[in-house]
C-alpha positions as CSV (number, residue, x, y, z in Angstrom):
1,X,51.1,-96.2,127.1
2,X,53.5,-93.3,125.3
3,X,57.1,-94.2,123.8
4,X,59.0,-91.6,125.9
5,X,62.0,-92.7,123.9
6,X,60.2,-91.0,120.2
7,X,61.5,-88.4,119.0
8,X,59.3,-84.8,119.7
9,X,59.1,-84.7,115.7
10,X,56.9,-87.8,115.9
11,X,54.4,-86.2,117.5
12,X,54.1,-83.2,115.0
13,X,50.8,-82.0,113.7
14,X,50.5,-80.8,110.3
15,X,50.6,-77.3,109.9
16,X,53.5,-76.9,112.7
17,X,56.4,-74.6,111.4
18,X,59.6,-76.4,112.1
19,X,63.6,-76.8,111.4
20,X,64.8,-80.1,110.8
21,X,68.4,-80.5,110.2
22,X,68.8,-83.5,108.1
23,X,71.8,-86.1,106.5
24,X,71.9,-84.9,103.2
25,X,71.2,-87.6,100.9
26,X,73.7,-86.9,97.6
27,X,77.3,-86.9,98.4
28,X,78.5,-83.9,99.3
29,X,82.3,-83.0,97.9
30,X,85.0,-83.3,100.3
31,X,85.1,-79.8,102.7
32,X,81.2,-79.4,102.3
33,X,79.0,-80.0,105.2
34,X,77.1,-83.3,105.3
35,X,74.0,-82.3,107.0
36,X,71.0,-79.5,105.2
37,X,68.2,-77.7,106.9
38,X,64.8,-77.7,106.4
39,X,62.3,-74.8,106.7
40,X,58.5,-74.8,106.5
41,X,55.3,-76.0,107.2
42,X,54.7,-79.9,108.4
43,X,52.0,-81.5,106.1
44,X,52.4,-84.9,107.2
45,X,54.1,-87.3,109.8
46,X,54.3,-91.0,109.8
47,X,56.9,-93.7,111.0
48,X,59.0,-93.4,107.7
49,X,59.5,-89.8,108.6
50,X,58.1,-86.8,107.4
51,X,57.1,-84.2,104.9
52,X,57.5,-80.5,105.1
53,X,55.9,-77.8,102.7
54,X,59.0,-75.5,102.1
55,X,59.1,-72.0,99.6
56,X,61.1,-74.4,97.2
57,X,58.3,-77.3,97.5
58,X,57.9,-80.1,99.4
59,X,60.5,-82.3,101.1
60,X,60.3,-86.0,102.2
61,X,62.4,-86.0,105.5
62,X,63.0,-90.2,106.1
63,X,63.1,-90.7,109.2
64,X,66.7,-92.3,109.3
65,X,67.9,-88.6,108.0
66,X,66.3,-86.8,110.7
67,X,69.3,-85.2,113.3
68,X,67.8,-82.4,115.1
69,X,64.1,-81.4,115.1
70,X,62.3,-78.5,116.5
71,X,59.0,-76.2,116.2
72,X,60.2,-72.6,115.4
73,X,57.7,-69.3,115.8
74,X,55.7,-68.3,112.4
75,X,57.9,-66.1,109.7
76,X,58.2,-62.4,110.5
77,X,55.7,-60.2,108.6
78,X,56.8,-58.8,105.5
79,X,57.4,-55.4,105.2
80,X,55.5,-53.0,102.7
81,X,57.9,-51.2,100.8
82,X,57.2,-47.0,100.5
């Protein structure tokens, strides 16, 4: 029997490109936002939440953080320059 109540970001498999936007966990000054996104490639899911490869390293997402989730499409190509 499924949880239909998981969240879809449970049932991530590593390598998935995905967004997650996330609490921010230091204290943002008054007037900033208190929620971050998250870009890249998942490496790993478990019940305390997950981690995702981004181009700045990897991030451990907890769980508890976790506000919005989705899969996005792979990065455009790069473009050779002339």
């Amino acid at each position: 029997m499924t949880d239909d109540t998981a969240p879809a970001w449970r049932s991530w498999l590593p390598g998935a490109r995905v967004v997650v936007r996330r609490r921010r966990d230091d204290a943002p000054a008054p007037g900033e936002p208190p929620y971050t996104d998250v870009l890249g490639d998942v490496l790993a899911v478990d019940d305390t939440g997950l981690l995702v490869r981004t181009r700045r390293g990897d991030v451990r997402v907890p769980a508890a953080d976790v506000v919005l989730a989705k899969t996005v499409p792979p990065p455009p190509a790069r473009r050779r320059r002339h």
